[in-house]
N, C-alpha and C positions, 0 to 999 in steps of 0.2 A: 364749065356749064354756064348758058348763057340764056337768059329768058327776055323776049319782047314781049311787050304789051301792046296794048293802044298808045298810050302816051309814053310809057317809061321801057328802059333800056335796064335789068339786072345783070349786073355781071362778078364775079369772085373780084377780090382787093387785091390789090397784088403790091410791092415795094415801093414802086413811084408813087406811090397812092395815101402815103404817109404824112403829107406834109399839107396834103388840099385837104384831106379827112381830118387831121388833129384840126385847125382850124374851123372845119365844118362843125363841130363837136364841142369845141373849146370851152364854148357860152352855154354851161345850164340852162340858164333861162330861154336860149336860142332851138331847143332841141323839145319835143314830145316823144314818148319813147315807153317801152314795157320790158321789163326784163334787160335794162341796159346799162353798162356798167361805166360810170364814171371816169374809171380809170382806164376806157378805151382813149380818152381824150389826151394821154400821152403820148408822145411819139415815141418813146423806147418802148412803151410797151407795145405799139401799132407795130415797131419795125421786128418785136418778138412774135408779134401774135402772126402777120405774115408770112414768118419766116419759117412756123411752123405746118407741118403736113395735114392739109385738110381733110376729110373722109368723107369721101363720093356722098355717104347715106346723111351728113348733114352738108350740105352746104351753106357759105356765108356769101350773100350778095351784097356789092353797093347798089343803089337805088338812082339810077340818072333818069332825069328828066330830058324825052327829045327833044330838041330845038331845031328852028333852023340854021343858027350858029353853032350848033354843036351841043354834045350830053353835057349835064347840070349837076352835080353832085349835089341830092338833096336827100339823102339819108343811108341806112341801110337795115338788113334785114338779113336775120340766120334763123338755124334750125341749132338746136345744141344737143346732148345729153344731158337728162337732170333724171340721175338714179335710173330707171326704170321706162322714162316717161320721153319722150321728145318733146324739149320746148320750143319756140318761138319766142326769139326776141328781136325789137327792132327800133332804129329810131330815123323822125323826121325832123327836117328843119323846120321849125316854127311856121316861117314865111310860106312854106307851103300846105302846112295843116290845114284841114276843112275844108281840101279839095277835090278828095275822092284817091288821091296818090295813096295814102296807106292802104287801104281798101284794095284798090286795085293790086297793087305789089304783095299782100295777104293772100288773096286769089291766087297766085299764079305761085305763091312758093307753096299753097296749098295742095294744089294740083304735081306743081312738082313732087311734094313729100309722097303723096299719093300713089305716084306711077315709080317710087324711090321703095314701095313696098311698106312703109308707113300707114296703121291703120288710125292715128290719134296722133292727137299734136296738143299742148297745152301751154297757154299765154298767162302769166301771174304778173298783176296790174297793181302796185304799190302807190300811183299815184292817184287819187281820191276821185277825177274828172270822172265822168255820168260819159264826155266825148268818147274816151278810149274804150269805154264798156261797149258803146254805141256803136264804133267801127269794129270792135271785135264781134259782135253779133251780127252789122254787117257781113261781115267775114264768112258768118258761119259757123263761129263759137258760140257756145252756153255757158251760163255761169253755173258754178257748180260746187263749189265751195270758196270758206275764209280760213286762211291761215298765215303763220310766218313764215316773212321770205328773207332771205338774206341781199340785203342793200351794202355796197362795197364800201362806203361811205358811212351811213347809219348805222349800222348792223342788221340786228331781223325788224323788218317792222310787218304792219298787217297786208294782206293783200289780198286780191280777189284772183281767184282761179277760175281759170274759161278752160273747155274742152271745144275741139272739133273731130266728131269722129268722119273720118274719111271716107263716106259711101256715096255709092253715086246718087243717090238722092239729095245730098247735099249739093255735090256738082251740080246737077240740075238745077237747084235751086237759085242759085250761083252765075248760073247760065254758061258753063265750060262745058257742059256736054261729060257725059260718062266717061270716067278714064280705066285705061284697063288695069286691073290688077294683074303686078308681074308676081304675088306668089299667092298659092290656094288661102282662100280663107278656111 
């Protein structure tokens, strides 16, 4: 599965993509991010987590930037399982935060999740920034409650939970235009 934008290219990680991603990742301080887990920054666990079979109903995109020399590895962005609930997790490089790229790449795996038969998606925000609150309403998400999350690193610490329910009123919002729903509501 492969999604364009205006600006960015998302496409699934795939093996060779191991060694530009730990890197891209590497530096905590280099990354802004919601629900992303530390320990993607290793490369055994990159060449496990690849290696495993991904399901159509979430997918895991990297996030490239188009260029005229060529796509930019500048973050990435999935859909997971958590219990009951479809999350949203994703991170960007630093260097490109504040430019509308998370925002953008949010929209478009919204839209996907959407025409994936998803009616809700939920993003839990451990990091304190007013920004990530900011793009994720962007986005299209509400805040909607506080609770503990589990940090792979930390353990549970506090976070904020955003909802987006899936309606075409929000697309519209959004400006993608109604998408269809492939099962009855």
């Amino acid at each position: 599965m492969f999604i364009r934008t205006e600006r960015l290219f998302l496409r699934p990680g795939w093996p060779e993509d191991v060694e530009e991603l730990a890197a891209a990742i590497g530096n905590e301080a280099a990354i802004v991010s919601t629900g992303f887990s530390r320990q993607a920054s290793k490369q055994a666990f990159l060449r496990e987590f690849f290696a495993r079979p991904q399901s159509r109903l979430l997918p895991h995109f990297l996030i490239h930037l188009r260029t005229v020399n060529g796509p930019v590895l500048i973050g990435g962005i999935s859909l997971t399982a958590s219990g009951r609930n479809v999350r949203l997790n994703y991170w960007l490089a630093r260097e490109y935060s504040g430019q509308g790229y998370a925002t953008e790449a949010l929209r478009a795996v919204l839209a996907e999740a959407r025409m994936l038969g998803h009616r809700e998606v939920i993003a839990e925000q451990a990091d304190e920034s007013d920004t990530i609150s900011r793009m994720l309403e962007r986005a299209g998400f509400k805040p909607v409650d506080e609770r503990q999350c589990r940090d792979f690193i930390e353990g549970p610490v506090p976070a904020r939970v955003h909802v987006a329910i899936l309606t075409d009123k929000l697309f519209d919002l959004l400006g993608v235009g109604s998408q269809p729903s492939p099962l009855p509501a």
